[in-house]
C-alpha positions, 0 to 999 in steps of 0.5 A: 919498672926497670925499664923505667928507670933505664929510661929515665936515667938516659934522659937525665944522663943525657942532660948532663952531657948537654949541660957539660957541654954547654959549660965547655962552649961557655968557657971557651967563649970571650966578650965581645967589644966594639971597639967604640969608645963611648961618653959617660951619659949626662946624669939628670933627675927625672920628674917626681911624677911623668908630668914633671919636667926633668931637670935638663927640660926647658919649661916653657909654660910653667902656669905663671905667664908666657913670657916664652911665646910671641903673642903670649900676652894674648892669652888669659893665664888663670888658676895655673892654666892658659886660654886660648885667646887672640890668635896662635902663640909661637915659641921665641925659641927654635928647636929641632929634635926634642921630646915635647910635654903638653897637657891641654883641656877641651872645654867641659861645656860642649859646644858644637860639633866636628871640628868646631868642638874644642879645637886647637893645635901643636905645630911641630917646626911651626907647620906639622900639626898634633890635632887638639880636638874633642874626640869623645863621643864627637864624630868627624873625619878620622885624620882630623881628630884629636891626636891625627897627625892631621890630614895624613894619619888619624891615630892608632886608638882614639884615647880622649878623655871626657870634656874638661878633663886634663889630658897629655900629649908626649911627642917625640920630634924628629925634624927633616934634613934638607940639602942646602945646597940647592934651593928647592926642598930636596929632603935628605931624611924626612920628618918623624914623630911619635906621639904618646896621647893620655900614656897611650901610643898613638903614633909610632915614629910615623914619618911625615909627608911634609906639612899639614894643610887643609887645602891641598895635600902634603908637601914638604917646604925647606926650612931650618931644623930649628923652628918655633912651636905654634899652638893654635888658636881655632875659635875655641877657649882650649886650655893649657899647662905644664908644657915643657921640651927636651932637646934630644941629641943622640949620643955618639962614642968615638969608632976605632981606626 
């Protein structure tokens, strides 16, 4: 028994020297200060739920009309929601880096197969393409289905929802740099986007390969950083709401000398 105990006192002997010690280190430590001056970050207000705009997005369809859009008097606005109709509609405005709030539906009478079962599209910069597609229960090439940055990389999960029912995509853009001093497409820094499908991560800052063709394989074309946003028209009466975008700017503190 007392054995015992001698050991157990040198054990809790032993963590208080320790924790002395610790205190002594912790005492003789200082905060560590990057020198950096940084800006006071921008207070805004978040949506009351994840698919309301933030008060610093820009709504660009709101459920009312597509005023935003080139061709948008093409499409039929009902009920809160778009219609495909009457070819692509494209953004009037130019973006470049921002995060993206979609919410589409693929139509509840399921019609067709593969890729010609409710199939529309979000081009990033007007030519890198989030497939649109009913992917529930629909078979078809895997970097063609809904959510595949399409034709280089089908997503991590499959996370579609049922035909008819409203589902989301947040998409966070990065647009490639290219030289400007030459005139064919030297990419400085390549394209990225993350894409979070129903609140699921689907693509996690997948660097992209240049534009998204049917026909031939990817390739970079040079283009501003800015570039509308396309939503496609394929054939199919694919609905859309509530789709708003962030322009993402990157905070940047003052280094010292």
């Amino acid at each position: 028994m007392s054995g015992k105990r001698a050991v157990l006192f040198a054990v809790f002997g032993g963590v208080v020297i320790a924790c002395s010690v610790m205190t002594a280190v912790a005492a003789r430590q200082k905060e560590f200060k990057s020198g950096i001056v940084w800006p006071e970050p921008k207070v805004i207000t978040p949506g009351k739920t994840d698919h309301e705009p933030p008060s610093d997005a820009i709504v660009l369809f709101d459920g009312k009309d597509l005023s935003k859009w080139n061709n948008g008097e093409k499409w039929e606005i009902k009920d809160g929601y778009a219609i495909v109709k009457g070819g692509d509609i494209t953004t009037k405005d130019s973006f470049g880096d921002y995060q993206l709030h979609v919410e589409f539906a693929t139509p509840e009478k399921v019609s067709g197969n593969g890729q010609g079962r409710g199939n529309s599209g979000v081009f990033l910069a007007n030519r890198y393409e989030v497939q649109i597609l009913d992917s529930f229960e629909n078979k078809t090439y895997f970097d063609g289905q809904c959510a595949a940055v399409y034709k280089q990389s089908p997503p991590m999960v499959n996370a579609c929802r049922k035909p008819g029912e409203w589902q989301t995509f947040d998409i966070i853009f990065t647009a490639p740099r290219f030289d400007e001093n030459v005139k064919e497409a030297k990419v400085l820094t390549p394209g990225y986007v993350t894409v979070i499908h129903n609140g699921v991560v689907v693509h996690n800052h997948f660097e992209l390969q240049g534009g998204t063709f049917y026909d031939r394989a990817p390739a970079y074309q040079k283009h501003p950083v800015k570039q509308p946003i396309r939503l496609q028209n394929h054939g199919n009466p694919v609905k859309f709401r509530n789709i708003w975008l962030r322009e993402i700017k990157q905070i940047e503190g003052k280094k010292p000398e």
